[in-house]
Structure formats: structure tokens, C-alpha cells
C-alpha positions as CSV (number, residue, x, y, z in Angstrom):
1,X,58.3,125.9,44.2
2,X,62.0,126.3,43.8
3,X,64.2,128.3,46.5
4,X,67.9,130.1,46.6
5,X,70.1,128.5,47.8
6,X,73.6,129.8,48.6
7,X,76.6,127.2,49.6
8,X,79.6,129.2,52.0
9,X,82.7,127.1,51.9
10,X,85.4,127.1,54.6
11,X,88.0,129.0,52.9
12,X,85.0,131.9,51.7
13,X,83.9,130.4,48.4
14,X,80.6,130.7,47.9
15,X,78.1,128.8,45.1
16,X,74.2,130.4,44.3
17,X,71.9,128.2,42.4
18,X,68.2,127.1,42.8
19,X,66.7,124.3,44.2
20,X,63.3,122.7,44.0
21,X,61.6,121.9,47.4
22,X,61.2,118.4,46.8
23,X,64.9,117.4,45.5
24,X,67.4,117.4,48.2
25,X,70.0,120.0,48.9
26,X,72.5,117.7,47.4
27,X,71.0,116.9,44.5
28,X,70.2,120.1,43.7
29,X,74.1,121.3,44.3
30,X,74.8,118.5,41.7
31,X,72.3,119.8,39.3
32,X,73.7,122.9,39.2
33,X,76.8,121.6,38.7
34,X,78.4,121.7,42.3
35,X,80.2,119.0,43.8
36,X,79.7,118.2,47.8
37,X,81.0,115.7,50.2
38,X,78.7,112.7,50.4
39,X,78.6,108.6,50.3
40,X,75.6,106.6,51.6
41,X,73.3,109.2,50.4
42,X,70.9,107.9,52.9
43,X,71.2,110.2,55.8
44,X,72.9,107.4,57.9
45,X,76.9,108.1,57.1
46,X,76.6,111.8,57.9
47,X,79.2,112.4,55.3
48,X,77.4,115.7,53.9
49,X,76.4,116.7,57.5
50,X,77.1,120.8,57.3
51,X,75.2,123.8,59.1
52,X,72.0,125.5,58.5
53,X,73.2,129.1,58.1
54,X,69.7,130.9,57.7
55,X,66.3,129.3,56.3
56,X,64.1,126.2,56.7
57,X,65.0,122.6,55.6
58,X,63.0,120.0,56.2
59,X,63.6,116.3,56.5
60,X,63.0,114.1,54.2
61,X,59.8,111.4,55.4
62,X,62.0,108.0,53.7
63,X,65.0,109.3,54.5
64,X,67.3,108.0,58.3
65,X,67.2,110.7,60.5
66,X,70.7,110.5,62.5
67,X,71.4,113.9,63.6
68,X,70.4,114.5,67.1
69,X,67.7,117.0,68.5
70,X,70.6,119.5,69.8
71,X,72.4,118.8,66.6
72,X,69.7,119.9,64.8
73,X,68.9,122.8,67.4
74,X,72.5,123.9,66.6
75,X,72.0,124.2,63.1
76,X,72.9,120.5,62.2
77,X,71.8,118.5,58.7
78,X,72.3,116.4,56.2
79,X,72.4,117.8,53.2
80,X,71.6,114.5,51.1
81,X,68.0,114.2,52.9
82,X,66.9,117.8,53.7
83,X,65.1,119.7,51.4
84,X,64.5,123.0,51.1
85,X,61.3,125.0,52.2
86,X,62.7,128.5,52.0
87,X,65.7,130.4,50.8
88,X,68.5,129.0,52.5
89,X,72.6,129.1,53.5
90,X,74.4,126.3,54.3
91,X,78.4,126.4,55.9
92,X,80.2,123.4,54.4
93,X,83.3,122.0,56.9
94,X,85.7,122.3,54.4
95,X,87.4,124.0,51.3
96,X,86.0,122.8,47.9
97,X,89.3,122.4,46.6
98,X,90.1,119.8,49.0
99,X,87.6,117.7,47.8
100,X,88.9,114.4,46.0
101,X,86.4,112.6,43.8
102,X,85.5,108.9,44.8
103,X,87.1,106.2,42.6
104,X,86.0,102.6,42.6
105,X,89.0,100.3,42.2
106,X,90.6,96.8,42.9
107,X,93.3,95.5,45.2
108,X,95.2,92.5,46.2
109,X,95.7,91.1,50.0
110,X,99.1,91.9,50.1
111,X,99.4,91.4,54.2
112,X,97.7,90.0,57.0
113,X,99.2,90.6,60.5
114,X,97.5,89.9,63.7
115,X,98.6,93.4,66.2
116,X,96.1,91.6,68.8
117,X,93.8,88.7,69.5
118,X,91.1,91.3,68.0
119,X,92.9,93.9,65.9
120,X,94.5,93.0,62.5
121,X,96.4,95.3,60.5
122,X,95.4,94.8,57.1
123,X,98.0,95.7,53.8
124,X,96.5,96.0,50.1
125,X,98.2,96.5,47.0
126,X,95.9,98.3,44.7
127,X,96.4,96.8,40.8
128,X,97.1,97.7,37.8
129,X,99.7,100.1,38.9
130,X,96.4,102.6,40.1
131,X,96.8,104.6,42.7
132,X,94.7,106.8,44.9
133,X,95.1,110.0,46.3
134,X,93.6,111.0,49.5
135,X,93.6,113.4,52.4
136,X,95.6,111.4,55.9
137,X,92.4,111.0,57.8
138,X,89.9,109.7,55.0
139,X,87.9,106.0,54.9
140,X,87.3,104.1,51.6
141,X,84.5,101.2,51.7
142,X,86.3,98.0,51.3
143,X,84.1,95.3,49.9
144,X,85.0,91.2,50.2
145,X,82.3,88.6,48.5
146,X,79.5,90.9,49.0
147,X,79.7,92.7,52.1
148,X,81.0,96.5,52.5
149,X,82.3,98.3,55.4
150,X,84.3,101.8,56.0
151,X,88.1,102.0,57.1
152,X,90.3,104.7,57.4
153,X,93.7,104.6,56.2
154,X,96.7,104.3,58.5
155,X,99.7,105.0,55.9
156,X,100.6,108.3,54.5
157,X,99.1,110.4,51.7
158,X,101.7,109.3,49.8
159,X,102.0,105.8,50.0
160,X,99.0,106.0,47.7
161,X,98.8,102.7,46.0
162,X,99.9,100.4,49.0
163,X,96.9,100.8,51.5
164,X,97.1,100.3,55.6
165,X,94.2,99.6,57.4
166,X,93.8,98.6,61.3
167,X,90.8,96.7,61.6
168,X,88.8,95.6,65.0
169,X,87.4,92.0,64.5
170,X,84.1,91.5,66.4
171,X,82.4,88.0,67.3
172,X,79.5,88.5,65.1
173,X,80.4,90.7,62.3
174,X,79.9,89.7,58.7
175,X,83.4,91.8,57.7
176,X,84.8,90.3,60.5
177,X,83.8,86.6,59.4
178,X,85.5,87.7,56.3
179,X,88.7,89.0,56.8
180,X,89.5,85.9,59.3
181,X,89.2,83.6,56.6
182,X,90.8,85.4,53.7
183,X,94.0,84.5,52.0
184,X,97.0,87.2,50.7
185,X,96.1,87.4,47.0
186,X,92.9,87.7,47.4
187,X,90.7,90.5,45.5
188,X,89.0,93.4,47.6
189,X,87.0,96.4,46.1
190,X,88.5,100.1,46.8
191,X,86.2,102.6,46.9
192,X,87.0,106.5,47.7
193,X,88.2,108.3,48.8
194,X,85.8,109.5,51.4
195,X,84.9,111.7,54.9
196,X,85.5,115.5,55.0
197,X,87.7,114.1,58.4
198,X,91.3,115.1,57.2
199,X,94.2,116.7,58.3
200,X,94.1,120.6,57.7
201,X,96.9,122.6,57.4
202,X,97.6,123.8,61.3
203,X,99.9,126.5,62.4
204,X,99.5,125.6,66.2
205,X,99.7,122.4,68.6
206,X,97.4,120.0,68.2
207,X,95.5,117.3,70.3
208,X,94.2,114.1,69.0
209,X,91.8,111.4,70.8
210,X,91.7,108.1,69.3
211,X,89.8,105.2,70.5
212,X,90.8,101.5,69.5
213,X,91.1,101.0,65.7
214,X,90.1,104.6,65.7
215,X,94.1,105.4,65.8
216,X,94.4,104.4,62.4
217,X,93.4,108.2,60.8
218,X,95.9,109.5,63.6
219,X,98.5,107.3,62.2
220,X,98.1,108.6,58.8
221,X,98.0,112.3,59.9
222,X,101.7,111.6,61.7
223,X,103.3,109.7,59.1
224,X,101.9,112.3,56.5
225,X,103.2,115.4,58.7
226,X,106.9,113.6,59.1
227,X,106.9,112.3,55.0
228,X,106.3,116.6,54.8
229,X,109.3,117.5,56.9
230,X,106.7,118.6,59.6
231,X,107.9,116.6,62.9
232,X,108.8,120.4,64.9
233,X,104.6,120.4,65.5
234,X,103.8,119.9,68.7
235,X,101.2,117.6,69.1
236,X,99.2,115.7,72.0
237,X,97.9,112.1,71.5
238,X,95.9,110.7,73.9
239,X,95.1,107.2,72.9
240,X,92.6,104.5,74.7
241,X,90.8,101.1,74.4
242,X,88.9,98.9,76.1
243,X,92.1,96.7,77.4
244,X,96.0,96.7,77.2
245,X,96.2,94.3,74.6
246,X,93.6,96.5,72.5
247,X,96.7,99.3,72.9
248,X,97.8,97.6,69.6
249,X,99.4,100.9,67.9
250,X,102.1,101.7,70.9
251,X,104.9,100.4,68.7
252,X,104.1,102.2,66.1
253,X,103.7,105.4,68.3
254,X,106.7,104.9,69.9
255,X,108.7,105.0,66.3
256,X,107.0,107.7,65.6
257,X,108.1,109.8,68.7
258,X,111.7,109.2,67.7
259,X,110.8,111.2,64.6
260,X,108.4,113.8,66.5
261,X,110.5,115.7,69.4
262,X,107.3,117.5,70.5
263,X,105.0,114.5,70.1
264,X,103.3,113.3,73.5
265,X,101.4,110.5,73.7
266,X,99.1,109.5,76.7
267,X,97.9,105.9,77.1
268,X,94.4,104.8,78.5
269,X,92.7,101.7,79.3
270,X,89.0,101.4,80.8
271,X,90.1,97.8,82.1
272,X,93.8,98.0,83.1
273,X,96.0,100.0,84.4
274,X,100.3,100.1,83.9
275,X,103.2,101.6,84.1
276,X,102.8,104.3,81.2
277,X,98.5,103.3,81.2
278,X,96.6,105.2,83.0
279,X,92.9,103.4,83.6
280,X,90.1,104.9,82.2
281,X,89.1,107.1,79.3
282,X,90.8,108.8,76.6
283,X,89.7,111.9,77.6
284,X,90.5,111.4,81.1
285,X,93.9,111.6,80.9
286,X,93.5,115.0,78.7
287,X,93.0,118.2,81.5
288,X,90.7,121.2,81.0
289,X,93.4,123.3,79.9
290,X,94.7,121.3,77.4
291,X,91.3,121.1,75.9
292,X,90.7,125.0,75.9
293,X,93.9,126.2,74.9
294,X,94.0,129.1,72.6
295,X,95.7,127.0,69.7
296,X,94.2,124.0,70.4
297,X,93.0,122.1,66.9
298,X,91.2,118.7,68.5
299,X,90.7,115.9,66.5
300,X,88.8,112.5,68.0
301,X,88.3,109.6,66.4
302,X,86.2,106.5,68.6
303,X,85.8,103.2,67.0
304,X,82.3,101.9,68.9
305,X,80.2,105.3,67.5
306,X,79.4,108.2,69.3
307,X,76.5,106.5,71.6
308,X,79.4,104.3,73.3
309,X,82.2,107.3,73.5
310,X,82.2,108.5,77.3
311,X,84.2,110.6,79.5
312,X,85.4,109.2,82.4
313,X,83.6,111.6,84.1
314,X,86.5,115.0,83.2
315,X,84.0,117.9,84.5
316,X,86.2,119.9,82.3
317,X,84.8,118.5,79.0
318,X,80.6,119.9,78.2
319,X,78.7,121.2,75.7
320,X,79.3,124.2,74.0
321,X,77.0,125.3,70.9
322,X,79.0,127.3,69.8
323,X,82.2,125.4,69.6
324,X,80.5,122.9,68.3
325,X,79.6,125.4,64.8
326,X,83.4,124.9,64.0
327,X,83.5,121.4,64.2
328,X,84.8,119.2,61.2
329,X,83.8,115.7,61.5
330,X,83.3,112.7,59.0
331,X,80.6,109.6,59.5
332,X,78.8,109.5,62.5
333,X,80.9,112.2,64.4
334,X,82.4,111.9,68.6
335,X,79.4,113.9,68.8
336,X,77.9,117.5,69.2
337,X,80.7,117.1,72.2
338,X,82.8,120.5,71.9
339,X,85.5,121.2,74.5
340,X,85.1,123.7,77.2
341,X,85.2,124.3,81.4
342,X,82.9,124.2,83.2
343,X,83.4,128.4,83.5
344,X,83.1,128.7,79.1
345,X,85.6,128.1,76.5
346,X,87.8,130.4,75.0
347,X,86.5,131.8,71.4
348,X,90.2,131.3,70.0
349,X,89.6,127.4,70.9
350,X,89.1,125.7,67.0
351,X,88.0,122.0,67.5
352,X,87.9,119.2,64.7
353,X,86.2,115.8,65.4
354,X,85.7,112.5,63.7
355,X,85.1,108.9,63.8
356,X,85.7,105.4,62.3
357,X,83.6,102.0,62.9
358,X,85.0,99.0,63.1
């Protein structure tokens, strides 16, 4: 049995087509000719995550099932492993016309440098004169001898053929292994762009969280703004890791606050403490009212996943359903976390979330 199903876009546009109740709401959009944010096409990326406007899905049985049980009572899903069992709408996070079509590509090591005893910053030139365009905030997949993992840019939209990426090196990971070894010259595979996690166009201040490596989309969103002539925005960074050394991006914040008069950045660290670090959390050193102003856009981006992210205990940060509707995220998001007081948050309050893995 086939059902209706109608795709609302977040500028208005809206798509109609059927869909069979054993193919995937994805795959059905792509039979019909519609294009939608995905990459894994597994359930376990949460790429295509959107929200269940009206109707049943249901999951998948061989299919990951990622999404939590108040995402899903919130409307949550995956649109790559939920399949239709009524006539359904679906909200997608973003405009159509912003999405870019994944490209699979080669580059060269073109830089190695060490920011920390953990953190490299890692520079590819992409050959043959390609380039690729992308939203500040997106990830590619980088692959090197075999193994594949997601990074998010840190350079601007349009440094598009010389790539930034700042990379967390862990004891046991197989990336990791990898990119301590490698030489410059050395051959990586490019593919994306990907993540519906990208800077939108913003008439009011914004606030951004970014947790270790997880700085690197927030770089890209800042050096995009100033390479547009937009450095008058006023914007709030609070920034955190684990240690002071992990703090690896201050220099680069710090040039970029010459360029940005109204750009404040907040330093955390859950281990140390200094003269410009508070200890803790990110989100500790970010107050109630900040979080619920009426033009507040939000944007977090953790390295360790959304099961590590905490709080540092700020009773001004819960869970709010409905904020949580108007959240734009990419990969496993900083979670069904909206922003509110403990009293309600305002309506006006627009929140945007996403995250990178190391």
C-alpha cells in the first residue's frame, strides 16, 4: 500500500509524492525525484533527522535506532529508516536551495601542525585545481588507507579548495593511528559536503557553544561572516574543553576579535581554572538570559557526542519541547537540549544545534 506524503521545507516550499510502505521516506523522496539531506543512510549519522508533522512512520526492524524516546515523542525521525504507515508530513530543518550535492574528491597533505599534545590542525589541498563549495559549518568524510571519519571544516566558504580541519587525536582510534603517522603529500579522499549544520543568514546576536575540536564549524562561521563584510554582528562564544592545553583555538579567537568589535568569547575548562578560564562547562559560563533572549540564534557544537555533553549544573538550561521543534542540528545533535528557565522560555527564542566527533 502506498501513502501521501508531503515534504514542508524551512523557507515554505513544499514537495507531494507517494510513497510505498515498505521503501523508506528517503528513498521514496528520491524516487520522486526530490533531493534531501542524508549520508550514512543507516539511521546512525542523523543527517536526514527532521519532524513528524502529522501521520505514522514506523521504524525500520534492520535499521539503528539513534533517536531518543523524547526525541521521538517530540516528533523526531530519521527519514532514511522510517517508513510510512499512513499519510504523512514531514518539516525539513532547512531550505532546499541550500542544499549542496556531495562530491567525492582527492587531496594532498598540504600541512601538519600540532595546536596541542592532542589536537592537530590538519591543511589539504584538494587536486586537480577542484574545488568544493560548502555551507561554514558542514563535515566531509575524510578517508586515509581504508578508514573514514567526519570533520568539519574550520576555514571559510570561500577558501574552497584549501581545506582546515582541527582534529582530536585519541589513544585508540584507528583515524587517529593514522594521521600520526602520515606524511605532507600524502593522498586523502574528500567526500561532501555534508550536515544540514550551517550558518543561516541571522539578523540578530548570536550565541555559539563549542566543545574541544568542536570549535572548528565555529571557526568557519566567523571567518565566513568577516570574508562577507559581516564583523558589526554581535555574537557570544563560549568555548570549553576538558583542560587548558585542549583550549587550542584561543589564538585564533583572539585574531578574530580584532576583526569582530562585538565578538565575546568566554573560556571554560572542566579541569583548570585561569586568568580569562573559568572552570567548568561551556554552558556554565553562559547565564539564563543569555540563553532566552528574544534574538538569541544558539548554535553548539560538542566533540565527545551528546551522551558526554553536560551542564555544569546551570538550572537555567532544561527541556523545552517546543523549542526543541525549531532546532537545526547535523550528526548526532547536543541533543533534544533546547534553552529555557526554569519559569519557560520566550517563543521569540530560535535555537540551532549541532555536533562534530572527533
Amino acid at each position: 500500500m502506498d501513502h501521501s506524503i508531503k515534504i514542508k521545507f524551512s523557507d515554505g516550499e513544499i514537495f507531494a509524492f507517494r510513497g510505498d510502505e515498505y521503501v523508506s521516506v528517503l528513498q521514496s523522496a528520491e524516487i520522486a525525484g526530490l533531493t534531501l539531506a542524508k549520508d550514512c543512510e543507516m539511521g546512525d549519522c542523523q543527517t536526514c533527522k527532521c519532524r513528524l508533522a502529522a501521520g505514522e512512520v514506523e521504524l525500520d526492524e534492520l535499521a539503528f535506532d539513534t533517536l531518543e524516546e523524547d526525541e521521538q515523542a517530540s516528533g523526531a525521525m530519521l527519514s532514511c529508516v522510517s517508513l510510512p504507515r499512513s499519510d504523512i508530513e514531514v518539516d525539513m530543518p532547512y531550505a532546499r536551495a541550500d542544499l549542496l550535492r556531495p562530491r567525492r574528491l582527492t587531496a594532498k597533505v598540504e600541512n601538519i601542525e600540532y595546536l596541542s599534545a592532542r589536537t592537530v590542525k590538519l591543511t589539504l589541498r584538494l587536486t586537480g585545481g577542484t574545488r568544493l563549495e560548502f555551507r561554514p559549518g558542514q563535515y566531509v568524510n575524510l578517508t586515509c588507507d581504508g578508514v573514514t571519519r567526519s570533520y568539519s571544516m574550520s576555514n571559510p566558504d570561500r577558501d574552497d579548495r584549501d581545506l582546515e580541519f582541527h582534529i582530536a587525536l585519541l589513544d585508540d582510534g584507528d583515524m587517529s593511528a593514522k594521521l600520526r603517522a602520515i606524511a605532507v603529500g600524502a593522498s586523502i579522499g574528500v567526500e561532501g559536503p555534508q550536515g544540514i549544520f550551517y550558518l543561516r543568514k541571522i539578523p540578530g546576536p548570536i550565541v555559539m557553544i563549542a566543545g574541544g575540536t568542536g570549535i572548528a564549524p565555529m571557526l568557519s562561521m566567523l571567518r565566513s561572516l568577516e570574508a562577507d563584510g559581516k564583523q558589526d554582528q554581535k555574537i557570544l562564544l563560549c568555548y570549553g574543553a576538558n583542560t587548558l592545553d585542549d583550549l587550542c583555538a584561543r589564538p585564533a579567537l583572539r585574531q578574530l576579535q580584532e576583526q569582530f568589535p562585538n565578538l565575546d568569547v568566554r573560556y571554560a575548562a572542566v579541569s583548570d581554572a585561569a586568568a580569562d578560564v573559568t572552570q567548568g562547562y561551556a554552558t556554565s559560563i553562559l547565564s539564563a538570559d543569555e540563553a532566552c533572549g528574544k534574538s538569541g540564534v544558539f548554535v553548539w557544537s560538542a566533540r565527545n557526542g551528546p551522551r558526554r555533553a553536560r551542564f555544569g549544573g546551570n538550572r537555567g538550561l532544561c527541556r523545552d519541547t517546543n523549542l526543541c521543534r525549531r532546532v537545526h542540528c547535523q550528526r548526532e545533535i547536543a541533543w533534544r537540549i533546547a534553552w529555557a528557565v526554569d519559569h519557560g522560555c520566550p517563543r521569540q527564542t530560535r535555537a540551532v544545534t549541532g555536533e562534530r566527533f572527533p
